[in-house]
Backbone bond lengths (Angstrom), bond angles and torsions (degrees), N, CA, C in turn:
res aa  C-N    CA-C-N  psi(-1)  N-CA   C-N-CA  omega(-1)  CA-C   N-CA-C  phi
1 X - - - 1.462 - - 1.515 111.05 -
2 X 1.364 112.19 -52.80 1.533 111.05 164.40 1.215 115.38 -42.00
3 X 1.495 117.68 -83.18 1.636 122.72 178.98 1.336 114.82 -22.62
4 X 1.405 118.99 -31.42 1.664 126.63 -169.16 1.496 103.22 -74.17
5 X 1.236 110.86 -61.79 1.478 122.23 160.62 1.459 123.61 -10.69
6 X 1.593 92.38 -76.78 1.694 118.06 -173.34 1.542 87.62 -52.23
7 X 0.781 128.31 -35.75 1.877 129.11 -145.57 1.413 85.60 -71.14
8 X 1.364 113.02 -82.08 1.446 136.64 167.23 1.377 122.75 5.09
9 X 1.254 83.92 -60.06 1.717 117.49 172.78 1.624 124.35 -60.34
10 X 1.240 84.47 -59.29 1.837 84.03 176.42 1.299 118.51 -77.53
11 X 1.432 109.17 -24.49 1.298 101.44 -176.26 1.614 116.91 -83.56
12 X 1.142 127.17 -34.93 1.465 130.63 150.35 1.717 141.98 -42.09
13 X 1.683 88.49 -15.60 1.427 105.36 167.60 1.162 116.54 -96.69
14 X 1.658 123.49 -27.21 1.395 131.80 153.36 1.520 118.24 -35.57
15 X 1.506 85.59 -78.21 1.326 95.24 -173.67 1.821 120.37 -56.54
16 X 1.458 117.32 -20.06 0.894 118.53 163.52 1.482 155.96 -41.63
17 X 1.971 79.39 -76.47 1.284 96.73 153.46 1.558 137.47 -72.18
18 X 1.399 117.39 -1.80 0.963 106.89 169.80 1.995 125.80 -98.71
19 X 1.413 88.71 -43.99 1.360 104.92 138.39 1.873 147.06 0.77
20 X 1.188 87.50 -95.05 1.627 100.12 163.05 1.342 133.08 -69.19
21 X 1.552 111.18 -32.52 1.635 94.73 170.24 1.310 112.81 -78.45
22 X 1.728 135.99 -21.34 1.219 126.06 167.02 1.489 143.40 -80.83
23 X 1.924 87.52 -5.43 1.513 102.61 146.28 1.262 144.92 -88.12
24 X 1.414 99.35 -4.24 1.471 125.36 171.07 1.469 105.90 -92.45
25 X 1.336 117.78 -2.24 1.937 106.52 -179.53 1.686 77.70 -111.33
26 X 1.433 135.31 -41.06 1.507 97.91 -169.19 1.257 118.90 -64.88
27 X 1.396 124.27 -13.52 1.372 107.66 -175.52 1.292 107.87 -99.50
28 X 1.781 134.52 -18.66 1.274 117.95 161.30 1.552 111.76 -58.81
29 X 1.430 135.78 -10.41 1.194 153.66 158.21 1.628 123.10 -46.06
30 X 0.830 82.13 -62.24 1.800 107.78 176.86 1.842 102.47 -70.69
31 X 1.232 93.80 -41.93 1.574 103.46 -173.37 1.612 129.79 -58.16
32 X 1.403 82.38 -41.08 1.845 115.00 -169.85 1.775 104.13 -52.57
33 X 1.622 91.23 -43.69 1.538 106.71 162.84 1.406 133.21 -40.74
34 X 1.419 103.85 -53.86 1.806 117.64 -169.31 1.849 89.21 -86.16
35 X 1.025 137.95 -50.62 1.247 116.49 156.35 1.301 145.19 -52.41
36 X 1.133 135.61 -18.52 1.355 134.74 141.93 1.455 119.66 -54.50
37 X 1.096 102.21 -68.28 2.050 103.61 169.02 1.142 112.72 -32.86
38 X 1.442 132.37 -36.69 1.362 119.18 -161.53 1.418 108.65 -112.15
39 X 1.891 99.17 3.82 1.662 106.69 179.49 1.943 74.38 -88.02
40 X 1.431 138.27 -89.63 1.186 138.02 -165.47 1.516 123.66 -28.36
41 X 1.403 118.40 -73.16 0.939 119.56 157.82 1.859 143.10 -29.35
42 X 1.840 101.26 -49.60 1.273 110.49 173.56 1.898 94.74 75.25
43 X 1.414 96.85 -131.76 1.577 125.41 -170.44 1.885 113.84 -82.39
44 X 1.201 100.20 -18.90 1.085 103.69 -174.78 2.150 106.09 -81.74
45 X 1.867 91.46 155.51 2.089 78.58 171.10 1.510 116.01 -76.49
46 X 1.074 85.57 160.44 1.686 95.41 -166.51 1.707 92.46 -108.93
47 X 1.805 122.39 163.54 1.170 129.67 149.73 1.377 114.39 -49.71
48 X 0.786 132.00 112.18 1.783 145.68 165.16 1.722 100.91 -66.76
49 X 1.481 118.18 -37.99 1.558 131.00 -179.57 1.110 99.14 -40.46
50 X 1.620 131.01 -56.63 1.487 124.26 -142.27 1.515 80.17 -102.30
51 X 1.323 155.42 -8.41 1.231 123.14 167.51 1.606 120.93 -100.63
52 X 1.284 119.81 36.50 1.421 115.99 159.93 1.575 114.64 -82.59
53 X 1.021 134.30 -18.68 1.965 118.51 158.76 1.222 108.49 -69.22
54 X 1.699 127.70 -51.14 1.248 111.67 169.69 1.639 121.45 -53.72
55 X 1.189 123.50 -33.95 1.449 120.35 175.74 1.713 127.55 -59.05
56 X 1.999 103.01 -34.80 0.910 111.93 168.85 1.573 128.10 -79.08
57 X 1.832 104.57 -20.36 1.670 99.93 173.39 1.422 95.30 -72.65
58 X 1.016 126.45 -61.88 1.642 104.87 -166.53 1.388 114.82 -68.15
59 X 0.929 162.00 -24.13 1.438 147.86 143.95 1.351 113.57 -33.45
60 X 1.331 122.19 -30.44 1.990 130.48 175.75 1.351 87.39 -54.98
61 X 1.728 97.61 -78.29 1.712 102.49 -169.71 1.066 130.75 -59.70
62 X 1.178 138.26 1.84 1.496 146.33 170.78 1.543 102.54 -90.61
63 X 1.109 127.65 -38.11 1.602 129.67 169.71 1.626 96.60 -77.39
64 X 1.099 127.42 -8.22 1.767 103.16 179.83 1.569 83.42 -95.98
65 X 1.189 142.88 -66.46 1.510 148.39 -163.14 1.985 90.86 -56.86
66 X 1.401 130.12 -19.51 1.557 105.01 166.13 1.249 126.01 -105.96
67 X 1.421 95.60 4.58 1.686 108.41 159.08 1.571 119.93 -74.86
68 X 1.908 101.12 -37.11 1.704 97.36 -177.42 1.382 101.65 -59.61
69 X 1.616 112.17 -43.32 1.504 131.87 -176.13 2.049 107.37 -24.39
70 X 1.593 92.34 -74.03 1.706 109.43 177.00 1.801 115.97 -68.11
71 X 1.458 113.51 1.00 2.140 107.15 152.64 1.276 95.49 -81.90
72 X 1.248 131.98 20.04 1.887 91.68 170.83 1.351 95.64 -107.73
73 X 1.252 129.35 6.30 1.643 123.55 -167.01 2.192 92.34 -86.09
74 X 1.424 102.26 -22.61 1.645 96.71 168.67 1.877 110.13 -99.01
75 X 1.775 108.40 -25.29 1.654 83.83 179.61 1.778 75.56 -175.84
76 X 1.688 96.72 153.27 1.134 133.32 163.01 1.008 147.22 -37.53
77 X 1.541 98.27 -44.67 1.370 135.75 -179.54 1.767 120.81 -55.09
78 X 1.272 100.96 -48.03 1.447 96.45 179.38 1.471 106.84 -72.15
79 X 0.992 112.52 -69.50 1.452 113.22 -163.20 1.865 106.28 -51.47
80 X 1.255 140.09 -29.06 1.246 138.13 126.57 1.932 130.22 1.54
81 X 1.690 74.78 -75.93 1.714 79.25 -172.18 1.637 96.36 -76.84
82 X 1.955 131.30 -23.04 1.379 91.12 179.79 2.063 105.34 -76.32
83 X 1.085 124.68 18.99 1.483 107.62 -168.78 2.007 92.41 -103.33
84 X 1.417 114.14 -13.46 1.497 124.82 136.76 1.513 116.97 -43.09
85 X 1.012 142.56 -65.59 0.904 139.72 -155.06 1.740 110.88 -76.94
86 X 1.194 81.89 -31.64 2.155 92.03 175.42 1.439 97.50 -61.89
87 X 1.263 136.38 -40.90 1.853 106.42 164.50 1.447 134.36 -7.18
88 X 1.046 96.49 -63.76 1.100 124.90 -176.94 1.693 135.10 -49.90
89 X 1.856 103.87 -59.61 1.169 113.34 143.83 1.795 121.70 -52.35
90 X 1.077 128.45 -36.72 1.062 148.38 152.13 1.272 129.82 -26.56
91 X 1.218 138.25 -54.74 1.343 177.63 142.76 1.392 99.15 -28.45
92 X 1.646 101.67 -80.38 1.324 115.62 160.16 1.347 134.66 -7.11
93 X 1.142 113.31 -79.28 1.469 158.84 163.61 1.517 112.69 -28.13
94 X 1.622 107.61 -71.84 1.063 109.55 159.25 1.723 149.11 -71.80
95 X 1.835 101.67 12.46 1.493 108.57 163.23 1.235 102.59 -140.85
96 X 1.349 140.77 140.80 1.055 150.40 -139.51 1.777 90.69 -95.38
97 X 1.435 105.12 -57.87 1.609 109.07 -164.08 1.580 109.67 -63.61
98 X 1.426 100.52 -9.44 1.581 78.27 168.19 1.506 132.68 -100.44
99 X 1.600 108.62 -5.23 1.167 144.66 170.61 1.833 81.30 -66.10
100 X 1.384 153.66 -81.97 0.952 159.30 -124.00 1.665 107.32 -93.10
101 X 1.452 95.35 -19.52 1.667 120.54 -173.27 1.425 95.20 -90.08
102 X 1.462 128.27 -55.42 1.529 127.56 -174.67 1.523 109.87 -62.62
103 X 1.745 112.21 -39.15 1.691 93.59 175.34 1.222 107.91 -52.53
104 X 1.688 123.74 -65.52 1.562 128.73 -150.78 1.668 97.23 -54.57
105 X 1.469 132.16 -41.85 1.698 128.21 -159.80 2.296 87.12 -82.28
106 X 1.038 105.93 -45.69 1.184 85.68 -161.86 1.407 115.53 -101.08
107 X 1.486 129.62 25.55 1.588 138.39 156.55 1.607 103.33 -38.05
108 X 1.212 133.60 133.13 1.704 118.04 134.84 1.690 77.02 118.65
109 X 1.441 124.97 -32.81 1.322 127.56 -147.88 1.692 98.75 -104.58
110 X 1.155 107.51 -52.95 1.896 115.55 -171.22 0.953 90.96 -102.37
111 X 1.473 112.18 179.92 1.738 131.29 167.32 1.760 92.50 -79.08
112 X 1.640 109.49 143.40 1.255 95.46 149.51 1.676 133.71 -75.65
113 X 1.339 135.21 20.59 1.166 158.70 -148.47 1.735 85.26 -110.75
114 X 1.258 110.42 -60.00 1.296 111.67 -155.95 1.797 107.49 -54.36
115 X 2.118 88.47 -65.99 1.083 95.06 164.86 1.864 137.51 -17.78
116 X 0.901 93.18 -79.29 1.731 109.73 162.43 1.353 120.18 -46.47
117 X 1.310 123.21 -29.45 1.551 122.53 147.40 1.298 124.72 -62.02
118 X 1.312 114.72 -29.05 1.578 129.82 170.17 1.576 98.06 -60.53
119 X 1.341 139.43 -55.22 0.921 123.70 -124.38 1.906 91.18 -115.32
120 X 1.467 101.71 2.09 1.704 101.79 173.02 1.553 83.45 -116.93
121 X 1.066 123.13 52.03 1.631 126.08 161.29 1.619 108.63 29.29
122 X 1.288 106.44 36.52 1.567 93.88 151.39 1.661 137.54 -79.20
123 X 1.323 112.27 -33.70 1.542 100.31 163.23 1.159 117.79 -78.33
124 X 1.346 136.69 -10.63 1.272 135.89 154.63 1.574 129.83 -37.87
125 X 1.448 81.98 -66.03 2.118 101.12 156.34 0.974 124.03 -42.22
126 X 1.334 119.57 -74.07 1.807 132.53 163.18 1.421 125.87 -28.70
127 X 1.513 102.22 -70.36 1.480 117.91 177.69 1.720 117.93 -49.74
128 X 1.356 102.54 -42.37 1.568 108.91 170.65 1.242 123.83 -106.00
129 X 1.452 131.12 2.90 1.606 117.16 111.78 1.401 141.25 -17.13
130 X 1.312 106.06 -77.21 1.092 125.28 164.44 1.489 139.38 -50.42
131 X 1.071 96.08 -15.45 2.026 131.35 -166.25 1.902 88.98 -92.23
132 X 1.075 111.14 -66.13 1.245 133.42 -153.31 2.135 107.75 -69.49
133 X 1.577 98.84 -30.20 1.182 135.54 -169.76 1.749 85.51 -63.94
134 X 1.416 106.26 -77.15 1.042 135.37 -162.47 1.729 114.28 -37.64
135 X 1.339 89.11 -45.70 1.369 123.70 -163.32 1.891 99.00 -60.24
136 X 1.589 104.07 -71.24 1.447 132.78 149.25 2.235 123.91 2.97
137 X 1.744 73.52 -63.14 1.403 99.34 -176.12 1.578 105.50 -76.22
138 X 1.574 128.16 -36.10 1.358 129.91 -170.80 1.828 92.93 -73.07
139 X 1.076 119.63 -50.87 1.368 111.84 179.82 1.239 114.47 -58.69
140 X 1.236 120.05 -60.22 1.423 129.71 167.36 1.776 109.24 -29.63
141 X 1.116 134.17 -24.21 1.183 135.34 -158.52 1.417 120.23 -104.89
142 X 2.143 97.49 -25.55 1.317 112.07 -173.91 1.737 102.36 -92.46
143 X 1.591 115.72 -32.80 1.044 139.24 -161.77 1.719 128.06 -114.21
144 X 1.432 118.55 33.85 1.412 118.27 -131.89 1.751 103.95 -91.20
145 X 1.315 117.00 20.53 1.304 138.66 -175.76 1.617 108.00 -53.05
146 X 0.985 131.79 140.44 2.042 123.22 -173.68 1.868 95.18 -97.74
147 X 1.219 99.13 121.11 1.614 108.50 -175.75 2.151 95.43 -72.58
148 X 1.302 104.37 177.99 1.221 132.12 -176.50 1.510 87.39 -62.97
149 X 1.825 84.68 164.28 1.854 106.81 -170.70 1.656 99.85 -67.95
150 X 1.213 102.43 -39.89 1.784 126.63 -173.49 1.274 109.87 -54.86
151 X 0.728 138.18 -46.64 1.678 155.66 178.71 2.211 98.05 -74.00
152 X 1.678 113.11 -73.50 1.375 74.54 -179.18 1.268 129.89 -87.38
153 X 1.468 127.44 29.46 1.576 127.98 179.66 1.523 92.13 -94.68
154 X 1.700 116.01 -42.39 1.729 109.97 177.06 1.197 118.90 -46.88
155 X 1.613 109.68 -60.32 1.553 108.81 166.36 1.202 119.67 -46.92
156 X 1.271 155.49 36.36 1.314 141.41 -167.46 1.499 87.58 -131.11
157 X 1.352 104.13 -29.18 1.747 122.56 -178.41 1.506 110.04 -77.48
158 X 1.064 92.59 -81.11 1.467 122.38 -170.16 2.000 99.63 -38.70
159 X 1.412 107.08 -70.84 1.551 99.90 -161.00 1.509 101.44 -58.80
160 X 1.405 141.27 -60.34 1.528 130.08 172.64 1.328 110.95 -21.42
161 X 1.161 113.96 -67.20 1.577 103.84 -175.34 1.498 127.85 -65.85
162 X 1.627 126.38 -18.18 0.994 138.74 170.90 1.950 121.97 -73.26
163 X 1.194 89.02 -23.82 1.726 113.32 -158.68 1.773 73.84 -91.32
164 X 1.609 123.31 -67.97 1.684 100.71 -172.84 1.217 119.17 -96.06
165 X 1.432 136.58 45.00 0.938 134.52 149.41 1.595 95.25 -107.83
166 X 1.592 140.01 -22.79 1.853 137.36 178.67 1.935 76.06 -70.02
167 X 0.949 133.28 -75.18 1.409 117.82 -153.47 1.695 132.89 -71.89
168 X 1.385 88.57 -15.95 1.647 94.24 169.70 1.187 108.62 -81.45
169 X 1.533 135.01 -28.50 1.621 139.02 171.25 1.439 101.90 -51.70
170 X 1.466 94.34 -62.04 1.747 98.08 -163.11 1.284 121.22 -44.34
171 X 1.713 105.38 -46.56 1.320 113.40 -172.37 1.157 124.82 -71.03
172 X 1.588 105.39 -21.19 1.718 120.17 175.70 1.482 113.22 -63.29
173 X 1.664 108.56 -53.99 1.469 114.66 165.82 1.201 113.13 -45.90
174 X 1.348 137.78 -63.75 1.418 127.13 -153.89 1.905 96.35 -86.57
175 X 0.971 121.10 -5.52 1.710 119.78 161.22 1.290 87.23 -69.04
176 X 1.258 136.67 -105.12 1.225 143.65 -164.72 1.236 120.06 -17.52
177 X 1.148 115.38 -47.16 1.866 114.51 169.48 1.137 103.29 -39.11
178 X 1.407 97.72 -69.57 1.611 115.11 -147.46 2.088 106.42 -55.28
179 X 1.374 86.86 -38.94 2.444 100.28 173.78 1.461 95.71 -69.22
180 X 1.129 140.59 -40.45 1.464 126.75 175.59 1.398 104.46 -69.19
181 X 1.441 150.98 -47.86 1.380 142.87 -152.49 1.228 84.11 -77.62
182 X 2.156 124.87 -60.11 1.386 95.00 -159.17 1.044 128.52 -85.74
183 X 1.655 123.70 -7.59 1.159 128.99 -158.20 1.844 104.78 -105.90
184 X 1.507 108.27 -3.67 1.291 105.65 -175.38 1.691 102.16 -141.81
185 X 1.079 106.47 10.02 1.243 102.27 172.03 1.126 109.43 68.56
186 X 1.680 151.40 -9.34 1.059 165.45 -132.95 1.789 103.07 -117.50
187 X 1.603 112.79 104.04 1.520 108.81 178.33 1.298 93.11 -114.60
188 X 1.487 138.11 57.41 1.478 123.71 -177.81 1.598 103.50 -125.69
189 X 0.881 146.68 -142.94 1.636 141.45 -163.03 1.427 106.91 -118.11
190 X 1.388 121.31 114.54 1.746 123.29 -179.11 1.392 95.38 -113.02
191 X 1.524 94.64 119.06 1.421 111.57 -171.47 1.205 93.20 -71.03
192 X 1.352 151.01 -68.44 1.460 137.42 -152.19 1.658 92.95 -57.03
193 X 1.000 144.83 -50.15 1.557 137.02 -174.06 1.266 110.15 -50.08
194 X 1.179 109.48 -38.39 1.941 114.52 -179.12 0.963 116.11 -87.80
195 X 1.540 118.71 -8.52 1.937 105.54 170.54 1.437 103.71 -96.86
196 X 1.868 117.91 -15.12 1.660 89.57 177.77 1.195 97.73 -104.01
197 X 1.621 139.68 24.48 1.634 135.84 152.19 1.854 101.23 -73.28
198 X 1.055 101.22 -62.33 1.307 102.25 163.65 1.191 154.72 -16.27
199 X 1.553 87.43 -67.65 1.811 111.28 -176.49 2.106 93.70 -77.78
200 X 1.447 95.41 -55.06 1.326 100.41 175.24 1.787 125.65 -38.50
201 X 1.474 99.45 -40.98 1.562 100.17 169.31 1.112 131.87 -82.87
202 X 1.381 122.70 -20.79 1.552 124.55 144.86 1.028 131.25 -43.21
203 X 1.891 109.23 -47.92 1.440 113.81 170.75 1.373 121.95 -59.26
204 X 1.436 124.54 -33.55 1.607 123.31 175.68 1.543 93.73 -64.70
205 X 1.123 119.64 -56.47 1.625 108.69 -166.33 1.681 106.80 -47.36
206 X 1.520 96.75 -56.03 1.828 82.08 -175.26 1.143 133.14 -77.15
207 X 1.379 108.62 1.00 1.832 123.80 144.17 1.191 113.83 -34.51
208 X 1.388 110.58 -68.71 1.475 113.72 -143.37 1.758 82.06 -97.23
209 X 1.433 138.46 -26.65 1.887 101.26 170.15 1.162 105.82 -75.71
210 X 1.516 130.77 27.24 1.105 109.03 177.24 2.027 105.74 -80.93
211 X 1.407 94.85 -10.65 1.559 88.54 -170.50 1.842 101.26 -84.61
212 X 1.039 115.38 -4.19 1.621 113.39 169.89 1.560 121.84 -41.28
213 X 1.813 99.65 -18.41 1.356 118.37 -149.78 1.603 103.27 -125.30
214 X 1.783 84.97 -46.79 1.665 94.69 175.21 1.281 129.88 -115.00
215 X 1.241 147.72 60.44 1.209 129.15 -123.25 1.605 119.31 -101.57
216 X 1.572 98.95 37.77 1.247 119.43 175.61 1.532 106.25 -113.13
217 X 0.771 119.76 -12.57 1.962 132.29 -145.96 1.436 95.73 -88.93
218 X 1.528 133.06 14.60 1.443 132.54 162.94 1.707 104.42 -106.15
219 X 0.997 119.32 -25.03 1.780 131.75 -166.93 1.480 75.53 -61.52
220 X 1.964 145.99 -82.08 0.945 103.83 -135.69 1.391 121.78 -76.94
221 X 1.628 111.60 -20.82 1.497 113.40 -176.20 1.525 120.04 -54.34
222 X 1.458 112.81 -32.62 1.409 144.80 -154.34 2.115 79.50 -79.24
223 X 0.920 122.56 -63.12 1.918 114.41 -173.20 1.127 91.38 -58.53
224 X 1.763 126.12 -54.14 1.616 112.25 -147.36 1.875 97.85 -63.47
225 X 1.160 96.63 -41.07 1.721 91.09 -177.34 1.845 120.27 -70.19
226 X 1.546 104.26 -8.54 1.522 94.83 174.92 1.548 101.07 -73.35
227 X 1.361 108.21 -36.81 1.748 125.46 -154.68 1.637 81.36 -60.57
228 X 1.430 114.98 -72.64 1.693 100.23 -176.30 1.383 137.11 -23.78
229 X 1.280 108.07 -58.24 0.867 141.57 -147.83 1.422 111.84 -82.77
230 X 1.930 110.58 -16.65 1.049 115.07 -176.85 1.136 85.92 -106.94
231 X 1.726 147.12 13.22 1.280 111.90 162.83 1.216 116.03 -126.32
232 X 1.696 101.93 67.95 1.893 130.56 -175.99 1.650 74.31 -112.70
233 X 1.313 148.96 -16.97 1.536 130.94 154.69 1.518 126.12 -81.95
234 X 1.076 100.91 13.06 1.597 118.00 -171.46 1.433 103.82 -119.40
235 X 1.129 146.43 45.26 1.754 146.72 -134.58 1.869 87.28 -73.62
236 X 1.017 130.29 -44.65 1.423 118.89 -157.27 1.603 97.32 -75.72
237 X 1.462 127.91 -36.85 1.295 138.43 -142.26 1.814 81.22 -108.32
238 X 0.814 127.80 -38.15 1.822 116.94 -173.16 1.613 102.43 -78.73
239 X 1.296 129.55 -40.22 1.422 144.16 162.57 1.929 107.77 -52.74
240 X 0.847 99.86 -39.16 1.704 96.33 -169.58 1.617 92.20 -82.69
241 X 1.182 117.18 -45.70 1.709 120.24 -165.72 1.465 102.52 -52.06
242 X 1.453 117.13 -61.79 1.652 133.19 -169.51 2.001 88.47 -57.14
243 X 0.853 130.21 -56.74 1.109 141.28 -158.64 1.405 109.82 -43.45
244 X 1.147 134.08 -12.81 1.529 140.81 -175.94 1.646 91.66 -96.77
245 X 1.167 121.24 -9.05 2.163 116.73 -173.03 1.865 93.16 -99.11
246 X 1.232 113.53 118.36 1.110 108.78 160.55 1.720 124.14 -27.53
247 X 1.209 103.60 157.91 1.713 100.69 -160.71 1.267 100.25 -86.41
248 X 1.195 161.41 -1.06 1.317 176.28 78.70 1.672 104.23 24.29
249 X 1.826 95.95 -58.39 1.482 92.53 170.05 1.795 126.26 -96.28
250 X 1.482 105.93 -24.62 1.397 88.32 171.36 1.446 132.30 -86.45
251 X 1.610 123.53 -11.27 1.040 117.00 160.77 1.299 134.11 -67.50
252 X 1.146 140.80 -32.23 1.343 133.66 143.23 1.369 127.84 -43.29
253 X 1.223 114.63 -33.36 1.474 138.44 -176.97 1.763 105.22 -67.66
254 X 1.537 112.01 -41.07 1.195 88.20 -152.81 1.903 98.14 -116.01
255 X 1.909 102.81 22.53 1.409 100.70 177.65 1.682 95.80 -100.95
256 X 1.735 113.44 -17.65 1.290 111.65 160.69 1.422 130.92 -45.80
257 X 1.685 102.60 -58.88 1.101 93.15 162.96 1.506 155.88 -100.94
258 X 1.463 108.33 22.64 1.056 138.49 153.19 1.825 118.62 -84.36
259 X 1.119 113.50 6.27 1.353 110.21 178.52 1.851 100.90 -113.00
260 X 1.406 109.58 -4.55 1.437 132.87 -179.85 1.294 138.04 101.15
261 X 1.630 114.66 14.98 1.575 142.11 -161.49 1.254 99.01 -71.58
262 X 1.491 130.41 -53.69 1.019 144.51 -177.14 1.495 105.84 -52.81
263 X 1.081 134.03 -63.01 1.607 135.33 -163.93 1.602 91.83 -85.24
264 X 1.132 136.63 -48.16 1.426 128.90 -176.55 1.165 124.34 -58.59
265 X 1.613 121.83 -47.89 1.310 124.80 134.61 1.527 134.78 -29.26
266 X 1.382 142.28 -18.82 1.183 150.50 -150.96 1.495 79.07 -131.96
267 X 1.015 133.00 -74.23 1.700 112.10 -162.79 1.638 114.12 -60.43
268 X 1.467 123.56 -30.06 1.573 144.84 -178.74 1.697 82.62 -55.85
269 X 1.504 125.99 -57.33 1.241 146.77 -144.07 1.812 90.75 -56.97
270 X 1.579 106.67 -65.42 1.695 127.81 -151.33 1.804 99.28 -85.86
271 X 1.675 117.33 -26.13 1.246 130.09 177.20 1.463 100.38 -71.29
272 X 1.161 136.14 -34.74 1.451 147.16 -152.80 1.642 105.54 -94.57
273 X 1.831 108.62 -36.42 1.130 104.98 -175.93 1.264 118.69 -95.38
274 X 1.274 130.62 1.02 1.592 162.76 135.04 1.533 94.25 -24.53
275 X 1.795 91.47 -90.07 1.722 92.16 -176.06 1.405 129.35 -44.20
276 X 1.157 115.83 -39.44 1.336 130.57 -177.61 1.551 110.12 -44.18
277 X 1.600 93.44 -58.07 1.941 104.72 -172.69 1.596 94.47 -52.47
278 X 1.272 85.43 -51.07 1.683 88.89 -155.14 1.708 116.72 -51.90
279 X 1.629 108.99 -41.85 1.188 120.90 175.03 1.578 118.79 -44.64
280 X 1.607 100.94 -71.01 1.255 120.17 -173.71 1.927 114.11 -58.18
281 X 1.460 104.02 -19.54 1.802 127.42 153.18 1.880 116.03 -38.96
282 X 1.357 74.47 -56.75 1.816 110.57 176.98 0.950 118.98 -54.86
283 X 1.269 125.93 -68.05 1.256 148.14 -148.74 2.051 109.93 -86.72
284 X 1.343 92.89 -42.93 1.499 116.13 -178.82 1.680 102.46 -68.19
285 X 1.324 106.50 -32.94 1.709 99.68 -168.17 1.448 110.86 -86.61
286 X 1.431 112.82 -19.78 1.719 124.11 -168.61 1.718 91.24 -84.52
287 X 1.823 105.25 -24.61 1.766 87.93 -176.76 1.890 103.35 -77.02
288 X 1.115 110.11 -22.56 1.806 113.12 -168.16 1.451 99.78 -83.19
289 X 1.329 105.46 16.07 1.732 88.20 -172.92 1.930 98.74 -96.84
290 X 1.300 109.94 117.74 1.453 123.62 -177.72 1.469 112.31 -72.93
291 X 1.643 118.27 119.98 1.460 97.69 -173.80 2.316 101.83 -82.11
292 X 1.017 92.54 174.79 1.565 107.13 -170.62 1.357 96.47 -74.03
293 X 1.568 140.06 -44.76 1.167 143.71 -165.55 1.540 124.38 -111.11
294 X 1.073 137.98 83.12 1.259 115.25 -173.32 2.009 127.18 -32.13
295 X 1.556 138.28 151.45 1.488 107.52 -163.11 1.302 122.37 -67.33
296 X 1.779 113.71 -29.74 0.836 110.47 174.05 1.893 141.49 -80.25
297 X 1.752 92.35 -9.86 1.226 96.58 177.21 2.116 118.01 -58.64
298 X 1.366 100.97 153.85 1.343 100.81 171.90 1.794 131.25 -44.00
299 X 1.259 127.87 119.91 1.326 106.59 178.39 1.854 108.12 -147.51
300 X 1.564 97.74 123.16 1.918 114.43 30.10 1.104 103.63 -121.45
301 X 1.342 131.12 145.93 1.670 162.91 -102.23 2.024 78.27 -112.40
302 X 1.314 84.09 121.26 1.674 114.88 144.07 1.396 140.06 -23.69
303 X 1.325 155.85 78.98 1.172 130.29 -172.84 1.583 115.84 -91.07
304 X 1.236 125.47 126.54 1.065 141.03 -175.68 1.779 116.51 -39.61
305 X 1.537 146.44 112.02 1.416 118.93 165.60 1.334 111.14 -25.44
């Protein structure tokens, strides 16, 4: 039973880690695309023709990132070590020169597509999604008890608003980097950029435990972001919508989700709350299982003359 475990285990971290960050470059891949068009284009319609390969790499990678999604329904572990790996982007993120250091070492080596997804914090998003998911499910596994009505109707509240206020920070910070490097020449550490990367990444995290409690409380964010997300085919009507968020916040906001954060996020979102039921299904029935003997009783048990 152990060995089964361990098995479980390693193999979900395999598949994990290798997994998700290269489903997270096809769709900054795919992405790199719908952002250019709408850098050229602007307001005007664009050919939709030339973006069906980009449509189809990120749809690949969004099914590899909801596959890491469906190993946690056998173990924890993977989806864990990829919310490990978001360090990194992280790290990143918060100093400019190394963002400037990773193009020059890794030219010739990555796509530059990816890169540039790095640097509008999409594997950041993803990776610690998924991290956080993981995290969720290990508790969920030790603890699989159904909390009060109060708790998941709050969450229904609570994580939406937490999840876009972690991503409107984030995205503001890593805008801000990026207007200080070019506009000031400045690749050294801007503290106001790093407390709302920061503050912002806490807030996604305490989004997503919010489903520890509620484990519905991703379903609504998960529509509001398809609804967006489907109107990156609407260029005049997706531009006018963002357009009420100060430009500080919707431009970062809306190369995110035009690079595919938005829809990748929302399926991670509804894939996650799948596992969840299912887990805590799991988890709840292995606790009701009555053993035949109490430990200390005699065995095997006595029958009386």
């Amino acid at each position: 039973m152990r060995g089964s475990r361990t098995s479980a285990q390693l193999i979900t971290v395999i598949i994990a880690v290798v997994v998700a960050p290269f489903g997270a470059g096809l769709i900054a891949t795919g992405g790199s695309s719908w952002v250019f068009a709408y850098g050229q284009y602007a307001m005007a319609e664009f050919d939709l023709d030339r973006l069906g390969g980009p449509i189809l790499l990120q749809a690949v990678g969004i099914l590899l990132l909801l596959l890491v999604t469906m190993t946690g329904i056998w173990s924890s572990a993977g989806l864990i070590a990829v919310g490990v790996l978001a360090i990194v982007p992280l790290v990143i993120s918060l100093f400019p020169v190394l963002l400037l250091e990773t193009y020059r070492l890794a030219a010739g080596i990555l796509p530059v597509e990816w890169l540039d997804g790095l640097a509008y914090g999409l594997p950041l998003i993803l990776l610690l999604l998924l991290g956080t998911m993981g995290l969720v499910l290990a508790m969920v596994r030790r603890r699989p008890e159904a909390t009060g009505a109060a708790l998941s109707v709050g969450g229904l509240v609570v994580a939406p608003v937490l999840l876009l206020a972690g991503v409107l920070l984030l995205s503001w910070g890593l805008d801000r980097t990026r207007n200080v490097a070019l506009q000031q020449y400045r690749f050294d550490f801007v503290p106001e950029a790093a407390a709302g990367i920061l503050i912002g990444t806490l807030a996604i995290i305490a989004g997503v435990f919010v489903t520890r409690w509620s484990r519905f409380a991703l379903v609504l964010p998960a529509l509001a972001l398809l609804v967006v997300s489907a109107l990156v085919f609407a260029p005049r009507v997706f531009l006018s919508a963002l357009s009420v968020l100060p430009m500080e916040g919707s431009r970062p906001l809306s190369r995110l989700i035009l690079v595919g954060g938005g829809t990748a996020a929302a399926i991670l979102y509804l894939g996650f709350t799948a596992v969840l039921t299912r887990v805590r299904a799991q988890a709840a029935m292995t606790r009701s299982v009555v053993t035949p003997y109490p430990p200390s009783a005699q065995y095997p048990p006595t029958s009386e003359a």
